[in-house]
C-alpha positions in Angstrom: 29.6 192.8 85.5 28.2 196.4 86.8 24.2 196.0 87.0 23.2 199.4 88.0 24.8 202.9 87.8 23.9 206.0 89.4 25.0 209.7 87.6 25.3 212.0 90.2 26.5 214.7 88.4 27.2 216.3 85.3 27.9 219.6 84.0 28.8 220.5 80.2 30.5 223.8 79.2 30.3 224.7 75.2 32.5 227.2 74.2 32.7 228.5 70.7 36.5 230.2 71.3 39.7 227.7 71.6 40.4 226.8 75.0 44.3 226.9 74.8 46.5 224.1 76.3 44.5 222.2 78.5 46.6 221.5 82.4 48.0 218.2 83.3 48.5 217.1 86.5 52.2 216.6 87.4 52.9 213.5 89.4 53.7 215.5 92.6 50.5 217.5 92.6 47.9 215.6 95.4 44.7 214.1 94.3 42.0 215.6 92.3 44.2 218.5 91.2 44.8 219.7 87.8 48.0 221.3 88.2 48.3 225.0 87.1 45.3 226.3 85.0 45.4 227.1 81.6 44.9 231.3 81.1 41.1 232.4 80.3 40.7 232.7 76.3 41.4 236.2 75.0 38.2 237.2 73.4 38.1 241.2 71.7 35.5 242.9 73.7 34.7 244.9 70.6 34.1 241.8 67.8 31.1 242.5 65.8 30.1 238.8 65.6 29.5 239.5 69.7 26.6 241.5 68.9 26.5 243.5 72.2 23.5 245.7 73.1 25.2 249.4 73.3 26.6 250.2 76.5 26.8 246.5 77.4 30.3 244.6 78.5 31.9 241.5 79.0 32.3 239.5 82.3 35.6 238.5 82.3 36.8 235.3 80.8 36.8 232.1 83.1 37.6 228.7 81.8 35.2 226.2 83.3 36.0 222.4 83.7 33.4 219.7 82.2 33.0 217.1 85.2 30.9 214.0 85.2 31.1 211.6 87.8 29.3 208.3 87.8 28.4 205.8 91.0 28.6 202.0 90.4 27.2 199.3 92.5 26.4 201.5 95.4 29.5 203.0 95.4 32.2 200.4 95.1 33.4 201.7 92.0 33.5 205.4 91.0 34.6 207.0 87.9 35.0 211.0 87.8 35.8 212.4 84.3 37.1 215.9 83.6 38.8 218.0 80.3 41.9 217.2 82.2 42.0 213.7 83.2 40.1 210.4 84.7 40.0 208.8 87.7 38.4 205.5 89.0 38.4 204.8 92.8 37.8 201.4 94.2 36.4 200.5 97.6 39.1 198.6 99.5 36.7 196.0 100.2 36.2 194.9 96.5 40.0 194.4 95.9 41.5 193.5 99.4 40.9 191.1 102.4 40.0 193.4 105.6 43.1 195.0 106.4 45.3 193.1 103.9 47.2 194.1 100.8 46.4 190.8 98.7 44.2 191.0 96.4 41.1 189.0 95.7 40.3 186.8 92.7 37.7 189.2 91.4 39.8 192.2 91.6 41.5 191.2 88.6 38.9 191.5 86.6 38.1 195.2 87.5 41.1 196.6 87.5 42.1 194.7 84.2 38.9 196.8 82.9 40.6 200.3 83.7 43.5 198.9 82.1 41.3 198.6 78.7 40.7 202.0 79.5 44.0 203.0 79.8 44.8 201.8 76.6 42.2 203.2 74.8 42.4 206.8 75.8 46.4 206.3 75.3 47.7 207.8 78.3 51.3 206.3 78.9 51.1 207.9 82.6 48.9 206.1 85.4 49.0 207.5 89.0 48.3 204.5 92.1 47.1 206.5 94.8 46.1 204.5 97.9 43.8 205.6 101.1 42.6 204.6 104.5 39.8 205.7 106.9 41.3 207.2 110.2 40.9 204.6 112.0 44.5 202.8 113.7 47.5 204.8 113.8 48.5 207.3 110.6 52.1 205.0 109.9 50.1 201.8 109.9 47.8 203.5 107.2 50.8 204.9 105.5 52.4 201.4 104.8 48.9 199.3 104.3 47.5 202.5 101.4 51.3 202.0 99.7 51.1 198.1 99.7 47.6 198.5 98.0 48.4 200.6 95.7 51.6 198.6 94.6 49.5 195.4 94.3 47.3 197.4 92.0 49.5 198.8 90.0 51.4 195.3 89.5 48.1 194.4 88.0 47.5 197.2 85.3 51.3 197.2 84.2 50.8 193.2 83.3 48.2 194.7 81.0 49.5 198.1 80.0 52.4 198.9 77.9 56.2 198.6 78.9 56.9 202.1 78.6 53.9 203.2 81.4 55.0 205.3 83.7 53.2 204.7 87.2 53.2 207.0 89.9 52.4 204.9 93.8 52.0 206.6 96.6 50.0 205.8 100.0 48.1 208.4 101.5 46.7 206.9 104.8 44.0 208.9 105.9 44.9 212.0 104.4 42.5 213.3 101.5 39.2 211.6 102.7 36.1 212.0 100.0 33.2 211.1 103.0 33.1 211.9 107.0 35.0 209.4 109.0 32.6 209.6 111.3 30.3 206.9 110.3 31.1 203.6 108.8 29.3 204.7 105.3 32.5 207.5 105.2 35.2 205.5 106.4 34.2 202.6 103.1 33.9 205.2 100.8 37.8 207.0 102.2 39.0 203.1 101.8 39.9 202.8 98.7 42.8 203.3 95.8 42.5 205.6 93.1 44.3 205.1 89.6 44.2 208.8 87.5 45.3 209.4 83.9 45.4 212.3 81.7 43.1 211.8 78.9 44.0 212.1 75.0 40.0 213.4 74.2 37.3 215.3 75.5 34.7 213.3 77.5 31.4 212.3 76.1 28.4 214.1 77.7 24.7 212.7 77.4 
């Protein structure tokens, strides 16, 4: 069970013009992208509900992401929430042996937990996306992110509906969220991240 939780960010747009289609992330796009950007709203520069001083102007129209992301257990578990979509990432070291691709006991439980999650945001598309530090060779990382990521996505689809599609891939050291550098880094770019669009808007404090 998580005991503590640190927020280390969070930033809330309100907008009171419609947003138009929010982007999905296509399965070939790399981590943490949205895929193409939904077009700035069109908003009449002249309205009368806008209430302009005379002489004043609009800056032109940007569409802004919400983002929250949330810490757990110093790290081990992260959650990032945007308009788009969700992702969790797992240190290796809570799901996997050193340098192994079996999972331990307790792993089940967490990732059965994002599997709830799955379900009740109703996203029928999961992306496995598995990552190493930079540490041994980049093919040896290659095949061990992959073989993580497979053993964690065999785990959500027993929980998930048949129709689910996944999208695995390993990544190696590619994409790394901390400096490899220092031990601290190479934990936190050990790890597999599982991504899903979401149905509804996140909830802000």
């Amino acid at each position: 069970m998580m005991t503590t939780s640190r927020r280390l960010a969070a930033v809330v747009l309100f907008v009171s013009v419609g947003l138009g289609p929010v982007p999905v992330a296509r399965a070939d796009d790399p981590p943490g992208s949205a895929g193409d950007a939904a077009p700035p709203p069109a908003i009449d520069s002249n309205a009368p509900g806008l209430m302009l001083p005379d002489g004043a102007t609009l800056a032109p129209a940007k569409v802004l992401d919400i983002k929250q992301i949330v810490e757990e257990e110093g790290g081990e578990q992260r959650r990032q929430d945007t308009n788009v979509d969700v992702t969790f990432a797992l240190q290796a070291e809570v799901l996997f042996p050193k340098n192994s691709a079996k999972l331990t006991p307790a792993a089940n439980a967490r990732i059965a937990a994002i599997a709830a999650e799955i379900k009740k945001l109703g996203s029928g598309r999961v992306r496995v996306f598995g990552f190493t530090d930079n540490l041994g060779t980049y093919a040896h990382g290659l095949k061990l992110s992959k073989e993580r990521a497979v053993a964690v996505q065999q785990v959500l689809a027993r929980s998930l509906d048949q129709g689910t599609t996944f999208d695995i891939r390993g990544y190696s050291e590619d994409y790394p969220i901390a400096d490899n550098a220092t031990e601290e880094g190479r934990k936190k770019n050990r790890r597999v991240e599982i991504s899903f669009p979401r149905t509804t808007p996140p909830v802000t404090p």
